[in-house]
Structures are given as C-alpha cells and as structure tokens.
N, C-alpha and C positions, 0 to 999 in steps of 0.2 A: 404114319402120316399125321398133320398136323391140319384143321380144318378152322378159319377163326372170321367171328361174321361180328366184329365188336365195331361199333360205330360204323357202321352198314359198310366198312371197309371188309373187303375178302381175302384173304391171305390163304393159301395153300402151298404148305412144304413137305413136298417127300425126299426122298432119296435115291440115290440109283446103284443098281447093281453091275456097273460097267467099267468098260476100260477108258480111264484118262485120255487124250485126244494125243498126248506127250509121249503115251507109252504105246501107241494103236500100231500096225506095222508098218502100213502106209500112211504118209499123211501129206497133205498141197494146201497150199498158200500164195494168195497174190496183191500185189500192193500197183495201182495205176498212180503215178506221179505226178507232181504237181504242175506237167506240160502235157499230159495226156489228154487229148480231145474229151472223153469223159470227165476225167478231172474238170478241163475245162468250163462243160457246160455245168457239173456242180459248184463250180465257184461262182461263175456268172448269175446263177441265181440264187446262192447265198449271198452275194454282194449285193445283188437287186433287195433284198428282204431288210438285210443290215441297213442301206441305203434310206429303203422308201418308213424303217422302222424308228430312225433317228430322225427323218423330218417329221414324221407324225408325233414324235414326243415333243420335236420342238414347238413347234406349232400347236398341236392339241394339247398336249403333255397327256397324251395316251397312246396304245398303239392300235393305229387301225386294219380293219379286218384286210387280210391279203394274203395272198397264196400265188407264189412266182417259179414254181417247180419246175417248171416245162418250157426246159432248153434245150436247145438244138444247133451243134454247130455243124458248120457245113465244112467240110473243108475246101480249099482253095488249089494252087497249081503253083508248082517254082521249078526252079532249075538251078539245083544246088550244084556248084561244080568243085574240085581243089583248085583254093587260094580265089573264090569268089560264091558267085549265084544271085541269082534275083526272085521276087516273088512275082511269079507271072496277072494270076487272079486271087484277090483278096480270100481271105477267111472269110463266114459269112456265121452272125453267131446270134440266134432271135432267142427273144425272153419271149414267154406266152405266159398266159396265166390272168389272176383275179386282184382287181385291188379297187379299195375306194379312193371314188377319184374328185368324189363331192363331200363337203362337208356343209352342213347346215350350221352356219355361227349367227344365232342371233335372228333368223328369219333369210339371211339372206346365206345364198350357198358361195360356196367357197372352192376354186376350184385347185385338184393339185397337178403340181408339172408331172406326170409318172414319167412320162419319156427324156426327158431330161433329167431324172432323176436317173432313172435306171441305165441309159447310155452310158450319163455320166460314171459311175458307179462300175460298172465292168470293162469301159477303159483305163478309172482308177485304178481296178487289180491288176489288169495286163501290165502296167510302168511298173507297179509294184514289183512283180512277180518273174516278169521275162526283159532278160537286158538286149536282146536284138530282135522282140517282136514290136514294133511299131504300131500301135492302138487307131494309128490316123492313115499310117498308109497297106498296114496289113491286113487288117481288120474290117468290117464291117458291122455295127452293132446295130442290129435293129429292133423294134417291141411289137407284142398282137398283145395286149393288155385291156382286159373289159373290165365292167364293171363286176364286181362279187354277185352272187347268188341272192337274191332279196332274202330268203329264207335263212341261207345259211350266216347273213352277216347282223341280221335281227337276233339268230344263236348266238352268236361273237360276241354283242351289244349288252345283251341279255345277262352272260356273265362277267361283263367287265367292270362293270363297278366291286364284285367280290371276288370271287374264287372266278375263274374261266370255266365256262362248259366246254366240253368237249368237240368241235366243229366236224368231227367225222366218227365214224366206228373203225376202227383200226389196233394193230398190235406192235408193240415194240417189243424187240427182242434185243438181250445184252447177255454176256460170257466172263468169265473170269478163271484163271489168269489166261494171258497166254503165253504159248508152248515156246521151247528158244528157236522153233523153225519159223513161228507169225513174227517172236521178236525180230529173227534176223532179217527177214524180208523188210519189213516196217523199218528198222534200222537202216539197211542198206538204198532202200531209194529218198531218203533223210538225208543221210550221208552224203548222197550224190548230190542231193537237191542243196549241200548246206555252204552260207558265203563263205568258209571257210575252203570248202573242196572248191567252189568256182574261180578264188582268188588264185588257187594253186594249178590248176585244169580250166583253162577257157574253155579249152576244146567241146566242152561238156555241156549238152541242151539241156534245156529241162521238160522234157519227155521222157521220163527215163519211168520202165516197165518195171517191174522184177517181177518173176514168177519161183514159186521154190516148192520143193520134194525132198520131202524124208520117207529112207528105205530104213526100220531100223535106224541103228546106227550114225548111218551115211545121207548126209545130205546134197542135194545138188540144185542150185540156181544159177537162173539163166534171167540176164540183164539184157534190155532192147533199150540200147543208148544212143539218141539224138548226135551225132555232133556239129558242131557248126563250121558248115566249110570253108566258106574266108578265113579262118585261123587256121585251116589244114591245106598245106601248100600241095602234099601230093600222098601216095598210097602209104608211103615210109611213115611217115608225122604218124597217120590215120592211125596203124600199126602199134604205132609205138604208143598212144593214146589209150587203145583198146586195153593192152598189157598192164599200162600203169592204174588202170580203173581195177583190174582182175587183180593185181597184188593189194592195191590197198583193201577192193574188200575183203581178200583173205584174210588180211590184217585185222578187218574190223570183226570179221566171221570168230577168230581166234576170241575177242573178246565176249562178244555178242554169245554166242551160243560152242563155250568149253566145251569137251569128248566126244566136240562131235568130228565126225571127218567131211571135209568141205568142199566139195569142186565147184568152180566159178566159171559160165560161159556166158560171154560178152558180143552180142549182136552175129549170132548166129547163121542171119541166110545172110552174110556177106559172101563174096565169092571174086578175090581178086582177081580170078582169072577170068572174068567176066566183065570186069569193074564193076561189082555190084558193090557197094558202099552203101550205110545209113549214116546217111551224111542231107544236114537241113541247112538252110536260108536264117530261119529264125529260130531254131531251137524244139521246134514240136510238128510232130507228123500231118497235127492238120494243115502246114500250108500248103501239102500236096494231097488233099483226095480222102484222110482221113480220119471218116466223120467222128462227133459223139454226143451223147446225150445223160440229161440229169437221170440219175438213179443208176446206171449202169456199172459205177464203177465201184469204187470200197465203203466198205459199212461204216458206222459210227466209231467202231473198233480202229478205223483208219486200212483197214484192209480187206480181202476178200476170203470166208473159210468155207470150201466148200462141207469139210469135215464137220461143222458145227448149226446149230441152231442161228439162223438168221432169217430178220424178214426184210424182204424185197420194196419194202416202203423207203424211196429218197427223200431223206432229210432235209436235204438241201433247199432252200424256196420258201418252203413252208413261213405261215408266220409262226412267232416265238412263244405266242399266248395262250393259243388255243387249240394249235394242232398236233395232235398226238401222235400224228404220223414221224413227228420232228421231235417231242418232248417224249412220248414215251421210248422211245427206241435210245435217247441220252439216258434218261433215268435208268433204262433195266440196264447199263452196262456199271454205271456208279452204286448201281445196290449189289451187283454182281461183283465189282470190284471191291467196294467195302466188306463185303462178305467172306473175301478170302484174309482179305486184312487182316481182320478183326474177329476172325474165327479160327484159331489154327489145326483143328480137326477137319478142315473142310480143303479138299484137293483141287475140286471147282466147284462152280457155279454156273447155272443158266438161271433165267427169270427172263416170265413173257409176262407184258401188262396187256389186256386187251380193255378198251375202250367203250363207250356208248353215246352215241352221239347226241346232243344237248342236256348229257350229264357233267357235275364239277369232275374238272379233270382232276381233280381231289380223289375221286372215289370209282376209279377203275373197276370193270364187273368183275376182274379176279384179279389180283397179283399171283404168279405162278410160279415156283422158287424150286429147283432141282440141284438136289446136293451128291457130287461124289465125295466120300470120306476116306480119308484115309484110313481109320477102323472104325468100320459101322457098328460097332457096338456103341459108340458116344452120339447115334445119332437124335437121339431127344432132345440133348441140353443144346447141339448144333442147331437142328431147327428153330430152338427157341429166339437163340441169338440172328441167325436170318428173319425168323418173321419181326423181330422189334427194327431190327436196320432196316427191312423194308418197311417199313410203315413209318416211320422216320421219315425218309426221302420222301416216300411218296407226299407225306404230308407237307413237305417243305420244297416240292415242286415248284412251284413258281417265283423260286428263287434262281432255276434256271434263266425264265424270261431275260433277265440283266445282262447275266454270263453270256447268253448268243448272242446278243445285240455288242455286248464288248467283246465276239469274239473271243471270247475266252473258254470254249466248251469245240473240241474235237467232232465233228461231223461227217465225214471224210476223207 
C-alpha cells in the first residue's frame, strides 16, 4: 500500500486480490436510452444547468450558484395504433431545485428569467433529440425553482474567485476499462439511437432499453424498442422491424465484443396473439404512464453496473463549479481511465474521491485508487504511476467546469 499526505493532498493505492469483472462468471449490464423517461428527466436537467450556466457567464462572466437535479417526468396517455395514434394527455416534465435568481450589480439587484430559461432549454433538447415528440403539443414543461441556500451559496461565492470549495460532502466513484459485455450494451443502444440507423429504420423510437448478461462465455441481451406506429401499417411491418434490429445487432455484437456467443431478444412481452405490441405515438414510453426521474438511470460511465463500484449521486443538474456530486464522480472515471492507459501492468481500475464540504474542491479528504494487476509482483512501480495521474487530474479539475458547460464530458 501506498499512503501520501504531500501538499495536504491524500492519495491512497493499494491493490486487489480479485477476479476481473470480464473474467467473473456472471456478469449484468444496462444502458437507459436517450428516450427513456429516466434518461429524460437527466437531460432536462442537464440542459436546465448548461442553459442557466451560459447566461450567467454572459451576463456575469461567472457562474452562478445552482443546483437543478431534481426532475421528474410524469408520463402522459396516447393511443398508438398500426398506421397512426394520438397523444391523448400530455407528458408532464418539472425542473425543481436551487438557483440564484438575484444579482446585486452595482447596488441595484438584478433579476434573472430562470423559467424562461429553463423551459426554454428542455424544449430545446426535446427538437434536438426526438423527431416525432412535439415540445409544444406533447409536452408540458414546468419549474418549482427557489432560491439557493444562504449558507451554501455564500460557500459557492467564497471560492470562486480561486479554486471552488466544495458545496457538499459527497463521493464520486469511476472504473476502468470496461468489459466487451458494458461495451456492447453501450454500443448497442448508440447504435439504435444513431442518425444513421434512424435514416435506414424510421420505424425506430428512441426509447430504446438494452439490458445484457454474460454467463461465461455466452452473452444474452434483451432490447425494449419503442416503435412508432404511423410508420407501421399493421403486425407484418411491426415483425419485420423487430427481425431487422436483432440482425443488425448481431452484426454490430460480432464486432463489439469477438468470442463471444451472442443471442439478441427484441421487445419481449409482445404477444401477437393478444395484439400486444410496443408500439408509441412519439417515440418514448412516457407518453403513456411512464414515469422518470433524475438519478435513476446510467452512471457517468454511460451505463448501469450492477457488478461494479458506483455511487448513486445524479450528475446530472448539478452546477459544473462546485459540486462534487457532478465533478467528482467525471473526475474518478478519467483518472480511472487514464490509469489503464497509461499503465500497462494495471488490468483495472477503481478510484473513489470523497469530498468535504466548504473545502477546495482541489483537495479531496482522500483520493482512493484500487488496482487489479495483471502480475502483482509489479505492483510498486503500478502504484506509483496511479498516484502521479491522480494527482494530476485532480489538480487540473477545474478544467472540467468548460467541458460540461460545452457538453463535452459524458454524464449519462
């Protein structure tokens, strides 16, 4: 073990005596998509955050204290039929959460639009995002948005002109690599979700689930696929849709993750003897009934492991400066990721940062770094090379702040 208290930074590296997560006998993986009601309510309030964090640079040329995490969509009611449907009762999709909504310029206060902001901004992503959900007639966006915590935006305040303090006590947790059963999952509702498959497969919502299991060997995923029924005339089309999704991903299966053996099932509780079809109006399960909410759905990693170290803190909302709910949880996957890089003795990686509230988000109470090696007899000089990469990044955190605000940093 490796203990190191240099520049009141904490670094701790050991090693693990364990099996690879690649090589375990079982192993589950799952990835919610870019139409999933979860999904949903994490982009709605990462677009609220991006949104209210590019007026405040314009405006202030800082960013102000906010925290927009807590969303909730409701779902709504339709009646998707073959060769039409309609949306009965709207989606229903509220932002909650903290933001400053006064600014003090010069003695006189200043106020800001949040709700125009933040409506704005997640019927933005819906145009973006979905080609047959309507922002104006499917939707509903609404905000419960107060003012920040006196205490906690006085902390905010406090370190922004230098290093950011820390605005909560919390821990982020990140992994590296992963296995070709995360890659293929992650792959595959990529795949689905990409213009490329849309251009070739209208048919195709974007809701689309994957859940996947490796036995050994043998893997099996199971895809819960939206389709949209105005393009599907009747059960045959439906059929023939389903089939052509299960070949290509074998296809992509073949590439994504070689030796392994692959079975593909495609929307499961259908039951044409029934007419049970999933089959949608606009492309995602919330316009009938359901729901979802910020945090619930994939890590920073993009997906969900139950097999591995994660922490249940949602990313998404957060603001980009000062919360470690959001910064640490990016940071431990990029020192985790660079670690396998850049260390070729090292088979994975975990690292947990935990936090202290109104300290520089510089200086985390522990960075916590677990190495499996491929032959732990090289594990000294391994460590060594982990604790400088961590202490790297961490010191060059707030170089993150930029990357979220341009979206350029994976969060879910």
């Amino acid at each position: 073990m490796i203990t190191t208290d240099r520049e009141e930074l904490r670094v701790f590296v050991n090693t693990l005596n364990t099996t690879p997560t690649s090589k375990l006998p079982v192993e589950l993986a799952e990835r919610k998509g870019l139409g999933h009601p979860d999904y949903v309510a994490d982009a709605a309030a990462e677009a609220s955050s991006v949104a209210l964090s590019k007026y405040y640079l314009e405006k202030f040329d800082t960013i102000l204290h906010h925290n927009v995490d807590k969303v909730l969509v409701v779902g709504g009611q339709s009646n998707p039929v073959f060769g039409g449907g309609e949306v009965l009762h709207p989606i229903y999709i509220v932002v909650a959460g903290r933001a400053t909504e006064f600014v003090n310029v010069g003695g006189s206060f200043v106020r800001i639009p949040i709700g125009t902001i933040v409506v704005s901004a997640v019927k933005d992503w819906i145009r973006r995002n979905f080609r047959f959900l309507d922002p104006d007639r499917h939707v509903v966006v609404d905000y419960m948005i107060r003012s920040g915590s006196v205490d906690l935006v006085k902390t905010y305040e406090a370190g922004a002109r230098s290093v950011p303090l820390a605005n909560d006590t919390s821990f982020g947790v990140g992994f590296a690599p992963l296995t070709p059963l995360e890659k293929l999952v992650l792959s595959i509702e990529r795949e689905l979700n990409s213009p490329k498959l849309k251009s070739e497969l209208l048919e195709v919502g974007e809701d689309v689930k994957v859940m996947g299991m490796r036995v050994g060997s043998k893997i099996k995923v199971t895809i819960a696929a939206a389709l949209i029924s105005h393009l599907i005339p009747d059960p045959d089309h439906y059929m023939s849709v389903k089939e052509e999704i299960r070949n290509r991903m074998i296809d992509l299966a073949v590439k994504v993750a070689p030796g392994f053996e692959v079975e593909i099932d495609v929307n499961t509780a259908d039951n044409p003897d029934l007419g049970i079809f999933y089959l949608t109006v606009t492309g995602t399960s919330a316009e009938h009934g359901d729901d979802g909410a910020t945090g619930r759905g994939n890590r920073a990693c993009g997906i969900i492991t139950p097999m591995r170290r994660m922490s249940l803190e949602a990313t998404a909302g957060k603001n980009p400066v000062s919360h470690v709910g959001k910064l640490y949880n990016v940071l431990a996957y990029r020192i985790a990721e660079r670690i396998v890089k850049e260390v070729p003795k090292v088979e994975e990686a975990y690292v947990e940062l935990l936090s202290q509230i109104g300290k520089p988000i510089t200086r985390p109470q522990i960075a916590s770094i677990s190495l499996v090696l491929f032959n732990p007899a090289e594990g000294e000089s391994a460590k060594k090379d982990a604790e400088e990469i961590a202490r790297e990044e961490i010191n060059k955190i707030t170089s993150l702040t930029d990357l979220i605000v341009r979206e350029q940093v994976q969060l879910f």
